[in-house]
C-alpha positions in Angstrom: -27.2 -91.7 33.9 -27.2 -88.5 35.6 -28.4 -85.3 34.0 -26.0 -82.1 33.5 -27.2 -78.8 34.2 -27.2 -76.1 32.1 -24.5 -74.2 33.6 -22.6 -77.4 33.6 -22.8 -77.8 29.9 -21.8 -74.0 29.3 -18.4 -74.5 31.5 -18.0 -77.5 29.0 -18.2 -75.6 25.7 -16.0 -73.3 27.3 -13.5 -75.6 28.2 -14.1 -76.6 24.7 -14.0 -73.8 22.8 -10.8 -72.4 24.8 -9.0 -75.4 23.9 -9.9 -75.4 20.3 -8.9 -71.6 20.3 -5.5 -72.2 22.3 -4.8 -74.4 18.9 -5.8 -72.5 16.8 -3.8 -69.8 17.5 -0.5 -72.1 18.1 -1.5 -73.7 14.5 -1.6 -69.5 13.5 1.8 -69.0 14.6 3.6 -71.4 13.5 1.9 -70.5 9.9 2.7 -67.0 10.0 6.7 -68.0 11.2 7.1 -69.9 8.3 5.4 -67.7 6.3 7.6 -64.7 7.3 11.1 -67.4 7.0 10.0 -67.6 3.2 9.4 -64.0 3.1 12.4 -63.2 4.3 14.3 -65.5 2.1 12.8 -64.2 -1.0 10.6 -68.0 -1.5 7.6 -67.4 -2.3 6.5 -71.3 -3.5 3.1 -73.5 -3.9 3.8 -74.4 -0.2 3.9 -71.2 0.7 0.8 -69.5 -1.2 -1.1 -73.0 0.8 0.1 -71.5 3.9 -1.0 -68.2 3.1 -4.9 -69.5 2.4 -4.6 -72.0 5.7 -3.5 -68.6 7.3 -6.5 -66.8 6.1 -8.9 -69.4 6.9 -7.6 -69.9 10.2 -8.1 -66.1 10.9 -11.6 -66.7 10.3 -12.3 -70.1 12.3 -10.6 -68.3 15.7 -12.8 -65.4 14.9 -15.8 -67.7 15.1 -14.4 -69.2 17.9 -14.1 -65.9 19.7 -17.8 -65.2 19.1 -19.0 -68.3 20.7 -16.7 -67.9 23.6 -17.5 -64.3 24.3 -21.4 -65.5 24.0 -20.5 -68.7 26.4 -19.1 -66.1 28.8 -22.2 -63.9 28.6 -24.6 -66.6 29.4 -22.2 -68.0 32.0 -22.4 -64.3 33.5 -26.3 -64.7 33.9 -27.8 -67.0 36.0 -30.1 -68.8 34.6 -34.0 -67.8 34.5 -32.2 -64.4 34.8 -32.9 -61.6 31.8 -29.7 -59.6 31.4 -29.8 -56.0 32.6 -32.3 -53.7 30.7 -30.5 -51.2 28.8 -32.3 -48.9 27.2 -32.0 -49.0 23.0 -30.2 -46.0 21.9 -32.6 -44.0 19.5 -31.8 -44.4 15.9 -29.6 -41.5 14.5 -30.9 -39.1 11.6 -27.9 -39.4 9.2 -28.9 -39.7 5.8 -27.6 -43.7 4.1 -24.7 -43.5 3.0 -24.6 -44.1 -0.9 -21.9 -46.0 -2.8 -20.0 -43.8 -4.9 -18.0 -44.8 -7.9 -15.2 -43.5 -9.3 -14.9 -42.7 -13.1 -11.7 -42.1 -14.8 -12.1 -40.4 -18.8 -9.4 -40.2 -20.7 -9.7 -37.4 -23.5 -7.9 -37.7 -26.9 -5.8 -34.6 -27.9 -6.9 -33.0 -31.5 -3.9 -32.8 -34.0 
């Protein structure tokens, strides 16, 4: 049995991930035309609120699938043993954290 080297096994993920992401996004499209038909014709049903979740999800798994590509291309990109350039870190700014603020709605009752 031979053994695969590591660049190898990155142009296989990427062959891998590429397919699974040319899928995904044909399994996106034909959601989001059939959720626009329904739209359109005023329908919105049980099979259509399930294509709105398989929708959503989908949006999420091709996001993750973009990730890992992107990171397959990187390491593609450098050749192994390799460090990637050194950039230097940019120095951390001196903004204060922003804080969560709430809004608060009062109603006031009118004296007779």
């Amino acid at each position: 049995m031979s053994e695969i080297t590591h660049e190898e096994a990155l142009r296989q993920a990427d062959a891998l991930v590429s397919r699974a992401l040319g899928e995904t996004e044909t399994r996106c499209r034909v959601l989001a035309q059939y959720i626009s038909e329904c739209e359109t014709n005023g329908s919105r049903t049980v099979v259509w609120s399930e294509a709105v979740r398989e929708l959503s999800s989908l949006h999420a798994y091709r996001g993750g699938l973009m990730r890992r590509h992107s990171l397959i291309q990187e390491a593609l990109d450098c050749p192994v043993g390799e460090s990637p350039a050194k950039v230097p870190l940019s120095s951390p700014s001196n903004r204060p954290v922003p804080r969560t603020q709430r809004q608060v709605q009062i109603q006031a009752r009118r004296r007779p």
